[in-house]
N, C-alpha and C positions, 0 to 999 in steps of 0.2 A: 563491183564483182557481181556476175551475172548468179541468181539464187541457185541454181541447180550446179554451178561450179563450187560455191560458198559451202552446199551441203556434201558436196564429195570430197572437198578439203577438209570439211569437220570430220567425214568417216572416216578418213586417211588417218587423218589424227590420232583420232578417239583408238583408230586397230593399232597404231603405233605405241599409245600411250598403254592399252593393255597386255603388247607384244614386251612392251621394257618390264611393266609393274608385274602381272601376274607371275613369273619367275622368282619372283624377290620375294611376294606375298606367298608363296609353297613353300619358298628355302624357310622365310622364317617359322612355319609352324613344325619345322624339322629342329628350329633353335628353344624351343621350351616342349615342355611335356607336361601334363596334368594327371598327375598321381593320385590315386585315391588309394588311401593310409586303411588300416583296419579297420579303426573307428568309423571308418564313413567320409572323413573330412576331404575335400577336395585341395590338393598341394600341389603349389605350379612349381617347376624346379624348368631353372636353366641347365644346357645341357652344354656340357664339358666331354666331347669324345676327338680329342685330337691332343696331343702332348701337348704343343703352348697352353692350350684351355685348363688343361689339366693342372701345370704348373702355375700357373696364376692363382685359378680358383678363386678363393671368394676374398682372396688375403687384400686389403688396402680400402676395403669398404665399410665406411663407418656406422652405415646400420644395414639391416634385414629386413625387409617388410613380416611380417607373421603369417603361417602359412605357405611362406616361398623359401627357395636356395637352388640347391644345384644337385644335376644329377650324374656322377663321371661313369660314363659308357666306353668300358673296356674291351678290347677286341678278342681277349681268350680270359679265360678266368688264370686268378692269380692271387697271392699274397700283395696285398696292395698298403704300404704303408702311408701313412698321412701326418703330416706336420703340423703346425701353427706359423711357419715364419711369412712374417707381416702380416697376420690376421689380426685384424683389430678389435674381432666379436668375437664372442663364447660360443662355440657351435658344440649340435649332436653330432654324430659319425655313424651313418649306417653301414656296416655294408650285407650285401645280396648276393645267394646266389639263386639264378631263375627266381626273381622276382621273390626271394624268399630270406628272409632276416636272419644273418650265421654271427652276426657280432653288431656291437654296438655300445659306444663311447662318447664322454664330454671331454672336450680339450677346450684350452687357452682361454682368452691370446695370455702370449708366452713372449716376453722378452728378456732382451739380452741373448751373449752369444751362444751360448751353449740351449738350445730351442729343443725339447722333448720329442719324438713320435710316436705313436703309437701303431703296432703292426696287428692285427688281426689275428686271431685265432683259427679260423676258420680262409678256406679258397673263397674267394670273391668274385664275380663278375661285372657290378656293379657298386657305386658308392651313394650316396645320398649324405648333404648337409644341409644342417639348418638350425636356426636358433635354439641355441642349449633350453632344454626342458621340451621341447618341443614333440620330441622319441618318446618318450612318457606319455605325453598328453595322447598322441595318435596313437596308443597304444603297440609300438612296434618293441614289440620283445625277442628274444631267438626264436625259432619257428614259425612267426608269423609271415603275412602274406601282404604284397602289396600289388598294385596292378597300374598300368599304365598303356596307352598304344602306340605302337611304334610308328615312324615316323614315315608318313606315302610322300615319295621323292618324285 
């Protein structure tokens, strides 16, 4: 192969290769968020804004990394209730309205049939979970703030 056909098949390539990958490498920084808690702390949460995501959640996973979970991104605010079934770890339960703490709880895990939930006090717009004690430690009480960026599509 003659060198200057060799180097215009490598560009081909190479625009191919970042014509597939760079679409995938956007979507996924649409797939987590990096949260920064009251305290300062920086908290990566996966984000749950689609009914299957939401119904899964974090249930079947046997541990948590510290610092990380999940964020569910609701499309209108609402009373948002939240379960245990199949959660195999003790989570907090935040929930948000505009980026701002209206309730917040420790659940499970919970077995057997009859599995508890807990329904908020407060309208919600977003949720946040993550290893039980952890709401504490970031200091996320009612009224407090938290901040995150939204996700460039």
């Amino acid at each position: 192969m003659k060198p200057r056909t060799a180097l215009f098949a490598a560009a081909i390539g190479l625009g191919l290769l970042f014509y597939v990958i760079m679409p995938r490498l956007r979507q996924s920084d649409c797939d987590t968020r990096s949260i920064t808690m009251p305290n300062g702390t920086s908290f990566s949460a996966e984000i749950a804004d689609t009914t299957p995501k939401r119904i899964v959640g974090l249930s079947h996973r046997r541990t948590l990394p510290e610092h990380s979970g999940m964020l569910f991104l609701f499309d209108q605010p609402g009373i948002y209730p939240f379960w245990m079934k199949g959660t195999l770890i003790p989570l907090d339960i935040v929930w948000l309205s505009d980026k701002q703490v209206v309730d917040r709880t420790s659940l499970g895990p919970e077995q057997g049939p009859n599995i508890p939930s807990y329904t908020p006090k407060q309208i919600a717009d977003t949720v946040i979970e993550m290893n039980r004690g952890e709401a504490e430690k970031f200091h996320l009480t009612i009224g407090s703030h938290v901040t995150w960026a939204d996700c460039q599509k």
